[in-house]
N, C-alpha and C positions, 0 to 999 in steps of 0.2 A: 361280397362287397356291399357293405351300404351306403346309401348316400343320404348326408345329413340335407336334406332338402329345406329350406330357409322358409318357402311357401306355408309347409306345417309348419313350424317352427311359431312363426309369424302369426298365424292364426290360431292356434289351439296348444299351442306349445311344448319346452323338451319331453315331458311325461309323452304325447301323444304319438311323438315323432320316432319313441324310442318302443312303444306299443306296436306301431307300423311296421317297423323294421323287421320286430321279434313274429309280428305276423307273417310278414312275406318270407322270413327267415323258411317260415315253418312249412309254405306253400312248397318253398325250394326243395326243403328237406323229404317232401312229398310227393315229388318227380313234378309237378307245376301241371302240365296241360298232358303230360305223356303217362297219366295215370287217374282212374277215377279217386281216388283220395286228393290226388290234387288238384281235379277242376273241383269238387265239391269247397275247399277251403280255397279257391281263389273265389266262387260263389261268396263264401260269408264273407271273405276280406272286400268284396266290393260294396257289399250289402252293409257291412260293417263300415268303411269310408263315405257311402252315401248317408247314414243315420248321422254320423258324424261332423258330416260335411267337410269331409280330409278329401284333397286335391291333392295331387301329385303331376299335376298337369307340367309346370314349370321345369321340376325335375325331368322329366320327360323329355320336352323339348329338347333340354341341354345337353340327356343322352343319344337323343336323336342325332342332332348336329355333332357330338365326338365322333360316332361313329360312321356317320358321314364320311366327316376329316379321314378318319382310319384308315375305309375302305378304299379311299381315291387315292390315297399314296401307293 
């Protein structure tokens, strides 16, 4: 699932935001934290968002509070 986050969008735009996505895509596809291939590329992808100056903070929040909601029903 992606989420078109407006934050990138906004600041560095659709190229950037579709960059992110295809990254984390990749992180996922890599077992994420349950594999060293994939803390290694959540390394570059942060290291990569901080050179960049890509935030995902905003998106974050928003999934925060869904899953909030979610979990309390």
């Amino acid at each position: 699932m992606a989420l078109d986050d407006s934050n990138v969008i906004g600041r560095k735009g659709l190229v950037y935001l579709q960059e992110s996505q295809s990254f984390a895509e990749k992180v996922l596809q890599n077992g994420a934290m349950q594999t060293e291939r994939g803390r290694d590329l959540i390394e570059k992808y942060d290291q990569w968002c901080i050179v960049e100056r890509i935030s995902h903070g905003g998106a974050a929040d928003l999934m925060a509070v869904v899953l909030f909601f979610y979990f309390i029903n």
